[in-house]
mmCIF file as Biopython writes it, N, C-alpha, C and O atoms, coordinates in Angstrom:
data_model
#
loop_
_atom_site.group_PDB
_atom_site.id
_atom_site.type_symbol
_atom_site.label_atom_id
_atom_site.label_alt_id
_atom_site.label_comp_id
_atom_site.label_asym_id
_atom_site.label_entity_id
_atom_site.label_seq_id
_atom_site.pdbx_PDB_ins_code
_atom_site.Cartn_x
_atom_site.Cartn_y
_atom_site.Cartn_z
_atom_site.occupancy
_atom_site.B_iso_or_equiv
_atom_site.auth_seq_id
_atom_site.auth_asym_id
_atom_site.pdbx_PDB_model_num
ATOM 1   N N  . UNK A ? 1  ? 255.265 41.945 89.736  1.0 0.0 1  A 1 
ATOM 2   C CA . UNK A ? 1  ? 254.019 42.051 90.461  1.0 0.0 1  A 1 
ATOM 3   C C  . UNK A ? 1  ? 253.016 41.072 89.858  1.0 0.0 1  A 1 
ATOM 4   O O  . UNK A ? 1  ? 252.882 41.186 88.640  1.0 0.0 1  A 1 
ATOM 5   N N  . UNK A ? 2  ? 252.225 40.061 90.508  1.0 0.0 2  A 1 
ATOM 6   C CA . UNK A ? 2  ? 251.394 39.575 90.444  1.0 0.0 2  A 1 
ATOM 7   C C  . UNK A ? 2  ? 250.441 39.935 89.788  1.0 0.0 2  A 1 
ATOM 8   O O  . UNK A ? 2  ? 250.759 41.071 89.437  1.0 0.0 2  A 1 
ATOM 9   N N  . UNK A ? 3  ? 249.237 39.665 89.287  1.0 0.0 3  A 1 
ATOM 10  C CA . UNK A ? 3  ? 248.130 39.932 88.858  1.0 0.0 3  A 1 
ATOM 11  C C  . UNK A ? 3  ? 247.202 39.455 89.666  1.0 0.0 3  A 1 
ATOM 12  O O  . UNK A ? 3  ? 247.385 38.238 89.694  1.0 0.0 3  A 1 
ATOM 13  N N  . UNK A ? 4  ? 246.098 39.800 90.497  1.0 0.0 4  A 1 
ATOM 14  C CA . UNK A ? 4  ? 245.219 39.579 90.852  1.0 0.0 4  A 1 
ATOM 15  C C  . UNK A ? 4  ? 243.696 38.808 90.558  1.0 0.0 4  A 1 
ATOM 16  O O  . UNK A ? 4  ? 243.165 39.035 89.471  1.0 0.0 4  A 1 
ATOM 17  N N  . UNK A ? 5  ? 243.162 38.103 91.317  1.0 0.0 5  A 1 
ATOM 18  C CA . UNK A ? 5  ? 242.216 37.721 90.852  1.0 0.0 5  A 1 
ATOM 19  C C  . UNK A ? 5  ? 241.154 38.342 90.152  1.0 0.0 5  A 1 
ATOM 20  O O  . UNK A ? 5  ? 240.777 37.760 89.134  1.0 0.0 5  A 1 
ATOM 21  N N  . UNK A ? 6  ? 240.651 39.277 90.435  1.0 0.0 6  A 1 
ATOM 22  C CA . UNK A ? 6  ? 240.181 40.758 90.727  1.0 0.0 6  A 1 
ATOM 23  C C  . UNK A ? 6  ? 240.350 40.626 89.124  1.0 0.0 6  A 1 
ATOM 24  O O  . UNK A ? 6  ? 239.536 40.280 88.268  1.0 0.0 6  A 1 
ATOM 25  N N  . UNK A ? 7  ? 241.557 40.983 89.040  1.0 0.0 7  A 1 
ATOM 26  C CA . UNK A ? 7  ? 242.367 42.078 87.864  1.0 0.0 7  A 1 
ATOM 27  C C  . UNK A ? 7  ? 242.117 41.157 86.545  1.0 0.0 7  A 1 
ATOM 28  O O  . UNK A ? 7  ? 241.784 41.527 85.420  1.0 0.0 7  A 1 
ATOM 29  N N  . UNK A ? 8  ? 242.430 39.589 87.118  1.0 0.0 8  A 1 
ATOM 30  C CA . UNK A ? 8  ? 242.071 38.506 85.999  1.0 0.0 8  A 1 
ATOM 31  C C  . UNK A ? 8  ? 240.637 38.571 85.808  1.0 0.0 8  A 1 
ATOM 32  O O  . UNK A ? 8  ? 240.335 39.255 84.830  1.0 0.0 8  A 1 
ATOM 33  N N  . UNK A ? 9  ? 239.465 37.969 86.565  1.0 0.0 9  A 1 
ATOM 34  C CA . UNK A ? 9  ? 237.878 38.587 86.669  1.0 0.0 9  A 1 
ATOM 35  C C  . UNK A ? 9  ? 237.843 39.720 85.642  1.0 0.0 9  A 1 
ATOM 36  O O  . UNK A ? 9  ? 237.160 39.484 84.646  1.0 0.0 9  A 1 
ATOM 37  N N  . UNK A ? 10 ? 238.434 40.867 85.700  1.0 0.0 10 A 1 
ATOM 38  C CA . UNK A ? 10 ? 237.902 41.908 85.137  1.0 0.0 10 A 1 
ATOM 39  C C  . UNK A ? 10 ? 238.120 41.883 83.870  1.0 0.0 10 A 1 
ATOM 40  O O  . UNK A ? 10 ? 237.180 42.327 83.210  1.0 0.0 10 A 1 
ATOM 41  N N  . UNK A ? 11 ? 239.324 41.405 83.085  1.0 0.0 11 A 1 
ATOM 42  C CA . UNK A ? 11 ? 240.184 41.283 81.724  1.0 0.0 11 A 1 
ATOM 43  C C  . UNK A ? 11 ? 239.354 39.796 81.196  1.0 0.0 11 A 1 
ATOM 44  O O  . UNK A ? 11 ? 239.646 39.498 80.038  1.0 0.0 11 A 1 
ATOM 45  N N  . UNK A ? 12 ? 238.491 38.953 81.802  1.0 0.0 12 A 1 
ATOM 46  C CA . UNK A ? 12 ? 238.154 38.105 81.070  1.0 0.0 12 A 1 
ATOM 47  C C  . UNK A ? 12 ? 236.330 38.698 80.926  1.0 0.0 12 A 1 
ATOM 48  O O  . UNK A ? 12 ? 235.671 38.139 80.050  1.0 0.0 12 A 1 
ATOM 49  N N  . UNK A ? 13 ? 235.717 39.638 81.668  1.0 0.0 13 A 1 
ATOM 50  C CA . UNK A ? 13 ? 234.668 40.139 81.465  1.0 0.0 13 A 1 
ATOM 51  C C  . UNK A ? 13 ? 234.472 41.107 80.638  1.0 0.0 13 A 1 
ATOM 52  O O  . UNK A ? 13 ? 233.349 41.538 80.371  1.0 0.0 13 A 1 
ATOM 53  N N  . UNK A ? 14 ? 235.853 41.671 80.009  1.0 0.0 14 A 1 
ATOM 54  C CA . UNK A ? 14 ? 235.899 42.609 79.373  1.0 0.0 14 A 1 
ATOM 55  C C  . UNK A ? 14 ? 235.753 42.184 77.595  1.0 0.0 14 A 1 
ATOM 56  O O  . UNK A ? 14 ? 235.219 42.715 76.621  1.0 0.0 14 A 1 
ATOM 57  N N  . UNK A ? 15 ? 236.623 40.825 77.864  1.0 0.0 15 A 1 
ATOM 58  C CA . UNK A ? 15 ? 236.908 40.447 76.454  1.0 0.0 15 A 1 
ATOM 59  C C  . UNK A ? 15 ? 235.664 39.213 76.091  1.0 0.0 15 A 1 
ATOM 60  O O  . UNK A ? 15 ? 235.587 38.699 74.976  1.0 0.0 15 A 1 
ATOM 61  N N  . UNK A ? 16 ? 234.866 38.910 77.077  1.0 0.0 16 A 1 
ATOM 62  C CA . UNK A ? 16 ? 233.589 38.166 76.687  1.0 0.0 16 A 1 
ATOM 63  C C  . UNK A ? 16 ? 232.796 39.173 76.219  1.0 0.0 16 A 1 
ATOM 64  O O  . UNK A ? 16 ? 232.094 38.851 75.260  1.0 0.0 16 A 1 
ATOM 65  N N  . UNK A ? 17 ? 232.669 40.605 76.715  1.0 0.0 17 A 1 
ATOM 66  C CA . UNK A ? 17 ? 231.736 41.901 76.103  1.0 0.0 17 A 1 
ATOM 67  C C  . UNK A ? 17 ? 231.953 42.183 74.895  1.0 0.0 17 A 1 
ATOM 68  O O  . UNK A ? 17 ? 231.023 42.469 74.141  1.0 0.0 17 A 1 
ATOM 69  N N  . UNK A ? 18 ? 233.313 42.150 74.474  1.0 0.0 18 A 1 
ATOM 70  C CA . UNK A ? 18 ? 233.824 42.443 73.171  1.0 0.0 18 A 1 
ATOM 71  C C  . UNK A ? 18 ? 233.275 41.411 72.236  1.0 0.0 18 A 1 
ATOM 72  O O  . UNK A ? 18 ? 232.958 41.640 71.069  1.0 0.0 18 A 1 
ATOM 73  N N  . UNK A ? 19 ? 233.192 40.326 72.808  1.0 0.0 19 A 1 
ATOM 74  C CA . UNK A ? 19 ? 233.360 38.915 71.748  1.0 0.0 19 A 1 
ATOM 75  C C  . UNK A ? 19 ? 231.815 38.990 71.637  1.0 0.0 19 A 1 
ATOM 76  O O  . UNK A ? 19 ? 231.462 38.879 70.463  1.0 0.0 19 A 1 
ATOM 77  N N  . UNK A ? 20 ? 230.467 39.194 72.780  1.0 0.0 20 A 1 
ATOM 78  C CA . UNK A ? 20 ? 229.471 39.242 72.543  1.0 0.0 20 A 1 
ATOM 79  C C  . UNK A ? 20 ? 228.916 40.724 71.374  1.0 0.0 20 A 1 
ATOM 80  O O  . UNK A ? 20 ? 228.294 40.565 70.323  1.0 0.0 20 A 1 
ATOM 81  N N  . UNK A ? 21 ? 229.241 41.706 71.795  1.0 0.0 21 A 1 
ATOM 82  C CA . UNK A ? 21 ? 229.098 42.663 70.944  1.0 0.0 21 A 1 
ATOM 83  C C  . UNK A ? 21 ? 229.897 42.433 69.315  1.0 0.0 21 A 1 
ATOM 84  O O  . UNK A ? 21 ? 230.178 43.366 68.562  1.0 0.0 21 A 1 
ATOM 85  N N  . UNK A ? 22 ? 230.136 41.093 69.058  1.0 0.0 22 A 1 
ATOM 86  C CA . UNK A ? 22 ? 230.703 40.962 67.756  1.0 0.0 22 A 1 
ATOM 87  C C  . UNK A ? 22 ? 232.081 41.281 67.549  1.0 0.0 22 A 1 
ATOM 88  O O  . UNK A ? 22 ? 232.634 40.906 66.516  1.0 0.0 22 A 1 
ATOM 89  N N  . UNK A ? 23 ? 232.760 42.002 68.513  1.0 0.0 23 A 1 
ATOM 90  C CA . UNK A ? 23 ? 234.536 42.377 68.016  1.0 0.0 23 A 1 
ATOM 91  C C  . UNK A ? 23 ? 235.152 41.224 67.765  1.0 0.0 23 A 1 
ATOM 92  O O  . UNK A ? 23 ? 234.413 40.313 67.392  1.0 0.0 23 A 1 
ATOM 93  N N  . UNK A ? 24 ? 236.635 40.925 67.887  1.0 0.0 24 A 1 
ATOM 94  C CA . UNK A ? 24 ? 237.352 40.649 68.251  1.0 0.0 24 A 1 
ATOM 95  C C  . UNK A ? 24 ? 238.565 41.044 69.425  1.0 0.0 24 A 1 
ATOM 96  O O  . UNK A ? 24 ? 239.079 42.148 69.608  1.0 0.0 24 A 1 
ATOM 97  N N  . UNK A ? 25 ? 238.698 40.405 69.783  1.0 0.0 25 A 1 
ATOM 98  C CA . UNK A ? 25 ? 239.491 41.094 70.834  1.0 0.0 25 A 1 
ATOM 99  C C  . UNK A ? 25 ? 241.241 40.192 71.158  1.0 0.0 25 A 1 
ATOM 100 O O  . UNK A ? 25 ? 241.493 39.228 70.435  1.0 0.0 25 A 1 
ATOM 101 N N  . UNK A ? 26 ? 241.841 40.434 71.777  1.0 0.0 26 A 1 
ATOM 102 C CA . UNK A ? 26 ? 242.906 40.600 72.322  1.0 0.0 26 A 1 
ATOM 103 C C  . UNK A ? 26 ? 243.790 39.868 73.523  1.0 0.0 26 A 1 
ATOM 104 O O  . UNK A ? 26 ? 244.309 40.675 74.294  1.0 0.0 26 A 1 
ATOM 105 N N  . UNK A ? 27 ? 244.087 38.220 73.852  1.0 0.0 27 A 1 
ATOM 106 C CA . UNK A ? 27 ? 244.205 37.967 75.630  1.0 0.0 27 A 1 
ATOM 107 C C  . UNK A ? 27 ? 244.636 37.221 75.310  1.0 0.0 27 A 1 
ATOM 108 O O  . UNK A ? 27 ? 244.473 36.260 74.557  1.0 0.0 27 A 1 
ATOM 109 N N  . UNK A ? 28 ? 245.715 37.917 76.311  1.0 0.0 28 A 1 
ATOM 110 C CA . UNK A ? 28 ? 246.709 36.805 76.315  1.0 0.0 28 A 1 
ATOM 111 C C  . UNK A ? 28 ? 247.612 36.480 74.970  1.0 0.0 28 A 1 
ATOM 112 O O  . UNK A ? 28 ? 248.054 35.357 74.725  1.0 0.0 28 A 1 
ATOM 113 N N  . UNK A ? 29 ? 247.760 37.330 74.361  1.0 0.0 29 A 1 
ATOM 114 C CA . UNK A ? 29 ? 248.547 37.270 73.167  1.0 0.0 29 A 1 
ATOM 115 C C  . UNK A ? 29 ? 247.725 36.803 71.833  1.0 0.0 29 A 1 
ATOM 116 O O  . UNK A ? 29 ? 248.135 36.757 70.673  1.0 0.0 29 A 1 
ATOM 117 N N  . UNK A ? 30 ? 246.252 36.423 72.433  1.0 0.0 30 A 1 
ATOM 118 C CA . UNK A ? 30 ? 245.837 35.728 71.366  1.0 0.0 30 A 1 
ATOM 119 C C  . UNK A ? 30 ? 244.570 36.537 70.681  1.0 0.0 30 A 1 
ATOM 120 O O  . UNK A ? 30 ? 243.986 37.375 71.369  1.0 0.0 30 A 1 
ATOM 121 N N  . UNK A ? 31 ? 244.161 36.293 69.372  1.0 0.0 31 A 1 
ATOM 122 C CA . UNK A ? 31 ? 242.992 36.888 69.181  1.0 0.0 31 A 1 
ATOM 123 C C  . UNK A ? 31 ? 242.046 36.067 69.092  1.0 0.0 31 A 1 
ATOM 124 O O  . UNK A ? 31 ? 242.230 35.079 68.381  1.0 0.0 31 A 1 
ATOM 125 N N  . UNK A ? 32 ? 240.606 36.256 69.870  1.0 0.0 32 A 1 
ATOM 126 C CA . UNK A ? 32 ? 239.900 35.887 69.949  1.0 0.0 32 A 1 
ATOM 127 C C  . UNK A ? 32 ? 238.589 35.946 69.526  1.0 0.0 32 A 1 
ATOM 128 O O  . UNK A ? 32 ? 238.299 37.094 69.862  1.0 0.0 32 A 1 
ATOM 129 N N  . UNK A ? 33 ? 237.717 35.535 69.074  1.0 0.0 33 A 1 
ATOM 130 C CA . UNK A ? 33 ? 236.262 35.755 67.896  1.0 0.0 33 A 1 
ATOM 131 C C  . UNK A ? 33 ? 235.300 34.877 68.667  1.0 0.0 33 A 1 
ATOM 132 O O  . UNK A ? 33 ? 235.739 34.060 69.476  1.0 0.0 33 A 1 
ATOM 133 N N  . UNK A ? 34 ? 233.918 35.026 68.430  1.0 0.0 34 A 1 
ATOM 134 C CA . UNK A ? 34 ? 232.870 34.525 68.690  1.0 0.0 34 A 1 
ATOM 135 C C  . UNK A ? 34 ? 233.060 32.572 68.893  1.0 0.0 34 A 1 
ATOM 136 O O  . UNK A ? 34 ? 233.138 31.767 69.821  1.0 0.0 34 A 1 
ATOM 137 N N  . UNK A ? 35 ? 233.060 32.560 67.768  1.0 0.0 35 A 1 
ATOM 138 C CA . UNK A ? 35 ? 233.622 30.910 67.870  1.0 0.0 35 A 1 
ATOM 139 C C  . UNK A ? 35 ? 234.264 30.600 69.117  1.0 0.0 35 A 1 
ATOM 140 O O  . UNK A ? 35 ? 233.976 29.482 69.545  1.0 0.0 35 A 1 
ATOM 141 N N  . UNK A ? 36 ? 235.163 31.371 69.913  1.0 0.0 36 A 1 
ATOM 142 C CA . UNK A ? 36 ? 236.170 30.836 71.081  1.0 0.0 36 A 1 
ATOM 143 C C  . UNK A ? 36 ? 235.282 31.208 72.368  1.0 0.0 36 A 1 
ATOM 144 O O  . UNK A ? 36 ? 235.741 30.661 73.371  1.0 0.0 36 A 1 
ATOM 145 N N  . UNK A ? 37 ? 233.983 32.093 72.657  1.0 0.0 37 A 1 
ATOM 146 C CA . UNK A ? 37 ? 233.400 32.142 73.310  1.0 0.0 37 A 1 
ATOM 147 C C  . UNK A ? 37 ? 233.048 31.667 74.855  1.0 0.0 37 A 1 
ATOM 148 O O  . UNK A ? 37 ? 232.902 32.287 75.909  1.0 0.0 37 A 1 
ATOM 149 N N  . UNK A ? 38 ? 232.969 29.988 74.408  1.0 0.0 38 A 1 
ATOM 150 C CA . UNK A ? 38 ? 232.542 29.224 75.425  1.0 0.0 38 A 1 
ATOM 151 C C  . UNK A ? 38 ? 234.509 29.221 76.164  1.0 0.0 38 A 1 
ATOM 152 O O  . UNK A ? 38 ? 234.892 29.556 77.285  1.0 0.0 38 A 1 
ATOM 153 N N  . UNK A ? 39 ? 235.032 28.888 75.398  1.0 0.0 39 A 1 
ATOM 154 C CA . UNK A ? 39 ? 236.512 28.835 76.190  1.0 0.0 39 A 1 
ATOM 155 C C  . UNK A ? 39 ? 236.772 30.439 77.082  1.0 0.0 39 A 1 
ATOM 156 O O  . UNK A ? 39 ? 237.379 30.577 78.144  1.0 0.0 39 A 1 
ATOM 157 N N  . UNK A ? 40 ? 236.124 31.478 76.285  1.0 0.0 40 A 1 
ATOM 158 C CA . UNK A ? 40 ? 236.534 32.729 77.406  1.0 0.0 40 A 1 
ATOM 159 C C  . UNK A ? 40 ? 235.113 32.768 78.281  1.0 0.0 40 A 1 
ATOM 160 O O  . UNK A ? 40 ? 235.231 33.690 79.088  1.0 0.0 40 A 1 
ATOM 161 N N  . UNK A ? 41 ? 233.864 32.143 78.424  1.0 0.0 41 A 1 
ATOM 162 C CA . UNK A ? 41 ? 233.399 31.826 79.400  1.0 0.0 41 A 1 
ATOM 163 C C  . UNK A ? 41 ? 233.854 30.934 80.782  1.0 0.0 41 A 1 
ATOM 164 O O  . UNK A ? 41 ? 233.672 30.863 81.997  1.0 0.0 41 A 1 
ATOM 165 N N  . UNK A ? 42 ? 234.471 30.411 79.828  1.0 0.0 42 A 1 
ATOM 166 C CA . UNK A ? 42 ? 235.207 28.888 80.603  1.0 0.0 42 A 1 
ATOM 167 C C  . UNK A ? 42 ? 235.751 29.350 81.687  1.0 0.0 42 A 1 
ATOM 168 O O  . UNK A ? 42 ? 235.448 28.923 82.801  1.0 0.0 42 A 1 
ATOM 169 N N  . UNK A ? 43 ? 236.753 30.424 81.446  1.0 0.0 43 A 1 
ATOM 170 C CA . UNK A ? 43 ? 237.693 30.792 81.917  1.0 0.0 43 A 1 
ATOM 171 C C  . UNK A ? 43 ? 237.170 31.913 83.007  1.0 0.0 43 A 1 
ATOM 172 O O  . UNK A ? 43 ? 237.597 31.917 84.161  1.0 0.0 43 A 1 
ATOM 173 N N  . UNK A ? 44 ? 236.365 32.704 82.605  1.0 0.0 44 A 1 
ATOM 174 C CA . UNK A ? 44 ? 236.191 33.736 83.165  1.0 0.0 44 A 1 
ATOM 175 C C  . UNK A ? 44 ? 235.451 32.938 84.623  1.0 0.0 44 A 1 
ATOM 176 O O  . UNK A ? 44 ? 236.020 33.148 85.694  1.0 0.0 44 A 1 
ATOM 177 N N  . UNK A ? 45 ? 234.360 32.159 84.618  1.0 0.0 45 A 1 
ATOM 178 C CA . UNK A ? 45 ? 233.380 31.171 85.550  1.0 0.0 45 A 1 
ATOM 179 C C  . UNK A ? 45 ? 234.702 30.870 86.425  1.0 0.0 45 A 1 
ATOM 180 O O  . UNK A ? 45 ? 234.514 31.056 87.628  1.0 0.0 45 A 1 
ATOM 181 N N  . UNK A ? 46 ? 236.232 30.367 86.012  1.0 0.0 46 A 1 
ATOM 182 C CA . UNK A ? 46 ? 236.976 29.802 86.970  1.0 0.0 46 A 1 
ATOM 183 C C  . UNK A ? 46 ? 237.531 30.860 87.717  1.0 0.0 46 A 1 
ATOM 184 O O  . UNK A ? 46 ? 237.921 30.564 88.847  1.0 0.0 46 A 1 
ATOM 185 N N  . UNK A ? 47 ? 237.659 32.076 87.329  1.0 0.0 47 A 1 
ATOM 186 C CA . UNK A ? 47 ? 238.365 33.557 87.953  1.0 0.0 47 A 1 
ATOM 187 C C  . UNK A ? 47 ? 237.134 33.873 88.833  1.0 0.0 47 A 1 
ATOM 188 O O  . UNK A ? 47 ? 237.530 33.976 89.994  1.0 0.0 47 A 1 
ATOM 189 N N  . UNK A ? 48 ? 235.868 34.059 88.750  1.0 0.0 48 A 1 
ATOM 190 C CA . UNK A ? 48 ? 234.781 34.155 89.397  1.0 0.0 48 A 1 
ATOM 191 C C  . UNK A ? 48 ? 234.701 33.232 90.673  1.0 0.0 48 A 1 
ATOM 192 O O  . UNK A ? 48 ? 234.254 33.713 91.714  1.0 0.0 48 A 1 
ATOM 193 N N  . UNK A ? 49 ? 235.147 31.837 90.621  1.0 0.0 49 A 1 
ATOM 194 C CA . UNK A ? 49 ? 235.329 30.896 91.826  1.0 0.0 49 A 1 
ATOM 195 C C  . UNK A ? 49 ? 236.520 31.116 92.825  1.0 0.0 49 A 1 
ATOM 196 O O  . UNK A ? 49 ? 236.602 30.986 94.046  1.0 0.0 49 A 1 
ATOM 197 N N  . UNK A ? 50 ? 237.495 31.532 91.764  1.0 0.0 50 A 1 
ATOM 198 C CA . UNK A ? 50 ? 238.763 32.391 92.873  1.0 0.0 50 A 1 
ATOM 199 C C  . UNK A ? 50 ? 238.309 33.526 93.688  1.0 0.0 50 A 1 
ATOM 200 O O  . UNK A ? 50 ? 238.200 33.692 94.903  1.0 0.0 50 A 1 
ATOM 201 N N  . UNK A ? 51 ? 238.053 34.329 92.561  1.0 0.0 51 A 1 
ATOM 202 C CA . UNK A ? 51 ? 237.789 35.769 93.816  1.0 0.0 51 A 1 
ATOM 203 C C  . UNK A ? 51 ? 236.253 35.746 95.007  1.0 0.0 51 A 1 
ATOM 204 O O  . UNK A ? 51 ? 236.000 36.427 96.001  1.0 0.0 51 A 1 
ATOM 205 N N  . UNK A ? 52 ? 235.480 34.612 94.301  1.0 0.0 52 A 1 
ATOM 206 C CA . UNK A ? 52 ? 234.343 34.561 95.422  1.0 0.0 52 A 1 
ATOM 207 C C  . UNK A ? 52 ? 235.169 34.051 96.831  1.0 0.0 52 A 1 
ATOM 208 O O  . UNK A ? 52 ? 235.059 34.597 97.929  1.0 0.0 52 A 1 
ATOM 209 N N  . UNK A ? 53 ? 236.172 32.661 96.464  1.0 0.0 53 A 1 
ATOM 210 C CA . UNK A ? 53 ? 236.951 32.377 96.895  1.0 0.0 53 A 1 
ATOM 211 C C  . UNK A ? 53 ? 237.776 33.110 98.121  1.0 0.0 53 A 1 
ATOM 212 O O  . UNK A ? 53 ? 237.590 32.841 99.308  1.0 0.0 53 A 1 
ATOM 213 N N  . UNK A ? 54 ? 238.473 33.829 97.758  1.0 0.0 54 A 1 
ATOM 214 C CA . UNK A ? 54 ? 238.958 34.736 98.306  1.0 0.0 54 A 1 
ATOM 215 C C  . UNK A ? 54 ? 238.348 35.846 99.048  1.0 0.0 54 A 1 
ATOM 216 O O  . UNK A ? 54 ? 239.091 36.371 99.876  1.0 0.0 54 A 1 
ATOM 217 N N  . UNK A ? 55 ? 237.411 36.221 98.960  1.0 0.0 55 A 1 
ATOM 218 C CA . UNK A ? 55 ? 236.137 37.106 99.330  1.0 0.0 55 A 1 
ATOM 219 C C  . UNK A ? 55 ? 235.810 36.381 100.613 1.0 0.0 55 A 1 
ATOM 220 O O  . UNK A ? 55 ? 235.778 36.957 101.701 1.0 0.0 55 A 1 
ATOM 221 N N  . UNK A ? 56 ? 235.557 35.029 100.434 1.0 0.0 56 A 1 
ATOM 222 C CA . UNK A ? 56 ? 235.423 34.406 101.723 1.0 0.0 56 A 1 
ATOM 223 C C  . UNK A ? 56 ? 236.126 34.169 102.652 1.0 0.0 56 A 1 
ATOM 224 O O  . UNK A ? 56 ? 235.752 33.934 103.801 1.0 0.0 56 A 1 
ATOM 225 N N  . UNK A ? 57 ? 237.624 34.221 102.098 1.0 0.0 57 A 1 
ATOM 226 C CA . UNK A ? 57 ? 238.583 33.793 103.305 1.0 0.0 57 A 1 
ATOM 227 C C  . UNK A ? 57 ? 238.938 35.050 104.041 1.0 0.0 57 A 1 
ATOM 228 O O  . UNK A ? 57 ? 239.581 35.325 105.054 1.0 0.0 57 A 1 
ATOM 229 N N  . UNK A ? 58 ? 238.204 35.759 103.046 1.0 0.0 58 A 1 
ATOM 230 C CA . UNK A ? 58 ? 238.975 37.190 104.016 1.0 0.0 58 A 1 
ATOM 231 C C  . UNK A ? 58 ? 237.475 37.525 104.893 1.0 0.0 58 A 1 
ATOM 232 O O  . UNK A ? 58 ? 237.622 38.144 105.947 1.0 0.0 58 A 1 
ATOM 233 N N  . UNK A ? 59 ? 236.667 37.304 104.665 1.0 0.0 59 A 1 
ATOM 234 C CA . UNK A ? 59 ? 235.576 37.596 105.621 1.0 0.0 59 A 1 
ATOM 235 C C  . UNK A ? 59 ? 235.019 36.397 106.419 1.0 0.0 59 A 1 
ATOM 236 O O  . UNK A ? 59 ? 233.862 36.223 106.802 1.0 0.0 59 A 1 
ATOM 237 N N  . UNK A ? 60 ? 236.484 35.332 106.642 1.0 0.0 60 A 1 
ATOM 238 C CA . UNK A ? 60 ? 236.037 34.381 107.292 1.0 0.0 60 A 1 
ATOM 239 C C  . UNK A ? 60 ? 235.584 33.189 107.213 1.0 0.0 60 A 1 
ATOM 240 O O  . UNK A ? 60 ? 235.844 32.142 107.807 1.0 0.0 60 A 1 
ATOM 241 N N  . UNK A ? 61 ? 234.975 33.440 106.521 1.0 0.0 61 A 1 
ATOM 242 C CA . UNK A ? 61 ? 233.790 32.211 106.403 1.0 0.0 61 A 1 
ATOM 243 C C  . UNK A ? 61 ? 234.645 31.098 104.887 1.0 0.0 61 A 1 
ATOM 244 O O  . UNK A ? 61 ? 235.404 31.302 103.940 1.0 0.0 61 A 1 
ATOM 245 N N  . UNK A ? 62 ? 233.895 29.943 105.501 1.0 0.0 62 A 1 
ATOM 246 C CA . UNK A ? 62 ? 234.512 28.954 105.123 1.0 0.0 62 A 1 
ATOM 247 C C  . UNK A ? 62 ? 234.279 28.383 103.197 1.0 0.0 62 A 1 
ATOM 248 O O  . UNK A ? 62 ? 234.849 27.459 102.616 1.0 0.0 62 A 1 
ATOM 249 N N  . UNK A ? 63 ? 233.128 29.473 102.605 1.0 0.0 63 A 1 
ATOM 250 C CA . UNK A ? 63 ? 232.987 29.618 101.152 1.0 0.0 63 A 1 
ATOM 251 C C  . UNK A ? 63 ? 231.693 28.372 101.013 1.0 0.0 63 A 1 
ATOM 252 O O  . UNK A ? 63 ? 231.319 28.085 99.876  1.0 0.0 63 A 1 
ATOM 253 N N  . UNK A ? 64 ? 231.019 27.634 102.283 1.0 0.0 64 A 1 
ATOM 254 C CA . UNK A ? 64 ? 230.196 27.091 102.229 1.0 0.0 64 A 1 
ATOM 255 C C  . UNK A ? 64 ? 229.157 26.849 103.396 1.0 0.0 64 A 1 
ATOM 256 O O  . UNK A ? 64 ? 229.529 25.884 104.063 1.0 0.0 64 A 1 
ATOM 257 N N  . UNK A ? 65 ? 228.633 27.094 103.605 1.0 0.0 65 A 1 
ATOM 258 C CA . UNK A ? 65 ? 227.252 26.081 104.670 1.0 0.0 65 A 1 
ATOM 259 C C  . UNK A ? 65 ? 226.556 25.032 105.068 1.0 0.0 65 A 1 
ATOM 260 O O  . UNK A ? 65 ? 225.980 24.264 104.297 1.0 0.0 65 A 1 
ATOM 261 N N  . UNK A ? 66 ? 226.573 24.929 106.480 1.0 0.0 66 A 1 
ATOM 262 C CA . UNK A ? 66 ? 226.036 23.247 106.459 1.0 0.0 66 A 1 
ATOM 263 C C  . UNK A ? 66 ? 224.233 23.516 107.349 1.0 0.0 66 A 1 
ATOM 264 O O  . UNK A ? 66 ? 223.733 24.233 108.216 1.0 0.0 66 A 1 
ATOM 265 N N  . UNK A ? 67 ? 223.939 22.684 106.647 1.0 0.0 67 A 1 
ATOM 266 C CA . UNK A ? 67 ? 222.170 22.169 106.696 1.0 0.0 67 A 1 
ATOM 267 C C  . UNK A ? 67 ? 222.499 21.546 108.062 1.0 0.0 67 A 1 
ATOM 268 O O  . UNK A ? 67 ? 223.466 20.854 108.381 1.0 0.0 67 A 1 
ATOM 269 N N  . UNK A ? 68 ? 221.398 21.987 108.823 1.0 0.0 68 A 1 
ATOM 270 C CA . UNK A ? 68 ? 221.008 20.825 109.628 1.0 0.0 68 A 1 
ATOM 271 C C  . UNK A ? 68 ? 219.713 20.266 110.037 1.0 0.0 68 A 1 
ATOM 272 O O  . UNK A ? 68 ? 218.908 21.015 110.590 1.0 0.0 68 A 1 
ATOM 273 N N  . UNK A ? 69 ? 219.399 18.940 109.811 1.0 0.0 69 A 1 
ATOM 274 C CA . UNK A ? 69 ? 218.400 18.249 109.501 1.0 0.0 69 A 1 
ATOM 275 C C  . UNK A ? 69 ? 217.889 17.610 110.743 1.0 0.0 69 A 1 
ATOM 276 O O  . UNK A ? 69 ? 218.665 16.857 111.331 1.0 0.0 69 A 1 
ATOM 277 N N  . UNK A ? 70 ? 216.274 17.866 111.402 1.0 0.0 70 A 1 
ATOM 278 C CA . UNK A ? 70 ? 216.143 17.241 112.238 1.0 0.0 70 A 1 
ATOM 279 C C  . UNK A ? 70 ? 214.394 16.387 112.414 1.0 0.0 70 A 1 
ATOM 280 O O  . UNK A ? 70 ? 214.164 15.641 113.366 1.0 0.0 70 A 1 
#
């Protein structure tokens, strides 16, 4: 079974909370500390563009808007 976008989104918001509240934490086999931060931001911002992503295709719409200028 797959993992979901959703499911990814949620496991990288979980372990940026940890890393901000000072833990360490756990992903992906790896352990992760304050120092690695910006890389589990990194990551999490690209799971956030999927599921907005996806959010849109299922309600249609094309994930952008066009201006029109007159």
């Amino acid at each position: 079974m797959a993992i979901s976008a959703q499911e990814m989104l949620d496991q990288y918001l979980e372990a940026e909370a940890a890393i901000l509240l000072g833990k360490t934490t756990v992903f992906n086999g790896r352990t992760h500390t304050m120092a690695e931060l910006p890389q589990i931001q990194a990551g999490r911002r690209e799971w956030e563009r999927r599921v907005n992503a996806q959010r849109a295709a299922a309600q249609g719409s094309p994930g952008y808007s066009l201006a029109e200028f007159r």
